[in-house]
Residue, then its C-alpha position, 0 to 999 in steps of 0.5 A: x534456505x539458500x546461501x545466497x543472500x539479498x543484495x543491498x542497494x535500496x540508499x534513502x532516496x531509493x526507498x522513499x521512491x519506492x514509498x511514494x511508488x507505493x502509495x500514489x496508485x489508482x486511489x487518488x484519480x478516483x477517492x476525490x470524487x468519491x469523498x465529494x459524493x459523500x461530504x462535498x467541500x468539507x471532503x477536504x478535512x476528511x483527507x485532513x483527519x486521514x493523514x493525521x490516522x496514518x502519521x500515527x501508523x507510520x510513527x508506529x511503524x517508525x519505531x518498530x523498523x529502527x529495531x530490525x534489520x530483517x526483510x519482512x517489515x510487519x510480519x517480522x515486527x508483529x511476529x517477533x512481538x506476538x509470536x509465530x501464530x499471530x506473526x503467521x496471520x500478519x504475514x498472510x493478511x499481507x498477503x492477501x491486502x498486497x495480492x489483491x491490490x496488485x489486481x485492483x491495480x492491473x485492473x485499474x490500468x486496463x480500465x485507465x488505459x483501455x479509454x484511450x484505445x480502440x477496443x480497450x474497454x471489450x473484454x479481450x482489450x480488457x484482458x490483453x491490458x491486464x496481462x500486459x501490465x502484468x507481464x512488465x510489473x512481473x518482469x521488473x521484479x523477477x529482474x533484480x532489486x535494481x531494477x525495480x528501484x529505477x524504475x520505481x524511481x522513473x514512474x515516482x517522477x512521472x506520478x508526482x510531477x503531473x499531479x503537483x502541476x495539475x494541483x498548482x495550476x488547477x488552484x489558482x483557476x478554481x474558485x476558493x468558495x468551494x473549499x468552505x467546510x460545510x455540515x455533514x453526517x458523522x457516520x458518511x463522515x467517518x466512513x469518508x475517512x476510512x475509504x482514504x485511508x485505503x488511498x494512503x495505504x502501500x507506505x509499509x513498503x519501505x520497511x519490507x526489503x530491509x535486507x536491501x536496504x544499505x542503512x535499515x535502522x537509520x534510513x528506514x523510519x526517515x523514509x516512512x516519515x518523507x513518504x507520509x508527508x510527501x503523499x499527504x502534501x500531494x493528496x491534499x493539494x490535489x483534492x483542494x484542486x478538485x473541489x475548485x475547479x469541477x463543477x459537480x465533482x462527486x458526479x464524475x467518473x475520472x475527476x482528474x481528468x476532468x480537471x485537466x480537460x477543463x485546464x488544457x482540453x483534449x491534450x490535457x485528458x489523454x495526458x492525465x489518462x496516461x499518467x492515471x495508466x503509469x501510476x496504476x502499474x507503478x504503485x502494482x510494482x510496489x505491490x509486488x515487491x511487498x508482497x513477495x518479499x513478505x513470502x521470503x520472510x515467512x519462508x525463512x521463518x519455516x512458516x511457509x515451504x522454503x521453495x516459495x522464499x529462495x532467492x534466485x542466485x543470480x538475481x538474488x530476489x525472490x523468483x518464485x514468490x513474484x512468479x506466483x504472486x504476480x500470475x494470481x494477482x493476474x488472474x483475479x484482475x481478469x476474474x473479480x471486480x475493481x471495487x471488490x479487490x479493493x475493499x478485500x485488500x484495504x480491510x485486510x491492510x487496516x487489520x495489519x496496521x492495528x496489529x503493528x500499533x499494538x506491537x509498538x507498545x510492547x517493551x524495547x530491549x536494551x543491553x543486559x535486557x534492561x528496558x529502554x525508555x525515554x520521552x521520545x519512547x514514551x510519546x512514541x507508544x501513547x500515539x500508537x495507543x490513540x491510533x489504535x483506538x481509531x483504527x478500531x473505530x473506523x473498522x466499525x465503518x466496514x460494510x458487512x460484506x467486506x467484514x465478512x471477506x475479512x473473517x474469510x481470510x483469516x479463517x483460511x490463514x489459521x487453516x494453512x498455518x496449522x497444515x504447516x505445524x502439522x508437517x514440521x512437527x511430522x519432519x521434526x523442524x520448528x520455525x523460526x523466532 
């Protein structure tokens, strides 16, 4: 590989905006009416239930991130656990959750975004839209680390802000009658939570750009824990806000809009639809950064061509990486269908995450190779056993048809990984521990 190294920049308060940047995308303007269809008030504790699924994950990625220093996040944890095979798959199920989730994200901005103007909804206003918010998430990126923490941090503000105003207000106009938890089916219920947790995915990428970041092992779990808690306080308030304020939630196609229509009429519902635009195409810029930098790390690795990884010497991110990733996840925005691209990138998430729990019961290594233990420890692993188990129940909730587009993956995944052995065997090269 190139000399060139990344440069640090990424303090914590940078990280955790890039975290919430990630993680507040199109799921929270559409999952509270898609939970209320299925449960109605007792949606509530479902997004409850989520949160408590993914505080297990993020202490299990807590854990692994105060251990590496490298860029690469779970590919680098689940590698360096399990070895170059498995590592390869974690890395190339990121790839396809973080690829696909860029579409689904370009896709929802055209969709947000093309109800506010004349023609947006067509399929050249469709497409023009899709490019468009590609072209600005690509170029932030291929810009510099930089600027795409600025940014992130700009679009953070503008995300948050109206959604705990829109919550706060929208609380105290709605009726609190509604929130009274009613009795539901257990499958519609453990399927329920299984969909949010596709909204709260995206937190991993704090742990991506380690090589960024000024104080990786100190700052990184710290920004995992205010990112899940930050995200988790602003999903439930808004979801309480919902259920309250719309009548007929699970009914409604743009549930937030609706909400700030009912609050501040017309104004309210072109605001709310801009703000729904901006958060698509921010939590795509995260997307982006993930996904890229996972491309560097598996190039550094020899697990992938080093072309695709170099940084560039300027800018000193990986060009190329965000050059292809970014005009794949372009073109399938154009191609493939919001819903699919979700479900292809939530299952190959979900997977990824199991994979991470079960790399934290592994031993920690201390000077002179001695094991390092403690209470703290201790806790650390008997909570990523218990969130591995349910992460594995709430894999069960797939349908067969995204079980199957999981199965897909995987299977291409093992198929490049044994082209790439067979060409470093032939040129003599190993990869990388």
């Amino acid at each position: 590989m190139s000399t060139v190294v990344p440069l640090r920049h990424l303090g914590l308060l940078r990280l955790v905006a890039l975290g919430v940047n990630s993680v507040i995308g199109g799921g929270i303007f559409i999952m509270p009416a898609v939970v209320a269809a299925r449960l109605g008030p007792t949606s509530l504790l479902a997004w409850v239930a989520a949160a408590i699924v993914v505080t297990g994950v993020g202490l299990s990625f807590g854990r692994l991130a105060a251990l590496h220093e490298r860029s690469g996040g779970p590919y680098v944890y689940i590698r360096h656990a399990f070895g170059p095979f498995v590592g390869f798959q974690a890395g190339w199920l990121f790839c396809i959750a973080r690829i696909t989730a860029a579409a689904s994200l370009f896709n929802g901005f055209a969709r947000y975004v093309g109800a506010l103007l004349p023609g947006g909804s067509s399929v050249v206003g469709r497409t023009a839209l899709v490019l468009l918010c590609a072209f600005f998430v690509i170029g932030v990126n291929v810009a510099g680390i930089r600027q795409t923490s600025t940014v992130a941090n700009t679009l953070a503000i503008v995300k948050v802000v109206p959604l705990l105003i829109l919550g706060v207000a929208g609380l105290f106009a709605g009726d609190a009658s509604r929130l009274i938890p009613v009795a539901a089916e257990p499958m519609e219920f453990v399927r329920s939570v299984l969909l949010l947790i596709f909204a709260y995915t995206g937190f991993e990428i704090v742990t991506l750009p380690a090589e960024e970041a000024l104080r990786p092992r100190r700052d990184m779990p710290v920004a995992l824990a205010m990112t899940i808690g930050t995200v988790c306080a602003v999903y439930l308030l808004v979801q309480a806000m919902a259920l309250g304020l719309v009548d007929d939630l699970g009914n409604q196609a743009a549930p937030l809009a609706t909400a700030a229509r009912i609050l501040a009429g017309g104004p309210g519902l072109y605001a709310m639809t801009l703000v729904a635009g901006l958060s698509t195409a921010g939590c795509a810029l995260a997307s982006l950064v993930g996904g890229s930098r996972v491309v560097y790390a598996m190039a550094e690795a020899r697990q992938l061509p080093r072309t695709l990884g170099a940084l560039d010497p300027a800018r000193r991110t990986p060009v190329r990486a965000i050059l292809i990733l970014g005009g794949i996840g372009a073109l399938l925005a154009i191609l493939a269908a919001y819903e699919w691209l979700s479900a292809v990138s939530a299952g190959a998430r979900l997977l990824l995450y199991l994979a991470c729990c079960l790399a934290c019961l592994r031993p920690v290594r201390g000077g002179a190779g001695t094991a390092v233990s403690g209470w703290r420890d201790r806790l650390t692993r008997g909570i990523a056993i218990l969130t591995a188990v349910v992460v594995t129940g709430l894999l069960t909730a797939l349908e067969p048809t995204e079980a199957i587009a999981g199965m897909i993956g995987v299977t291409i995944g093992i198929i490049l990984y044994l082209a790439a052995r067979r060409d470093r065997a032939a040129a003599g090269g190993g990869e990388v521990r």
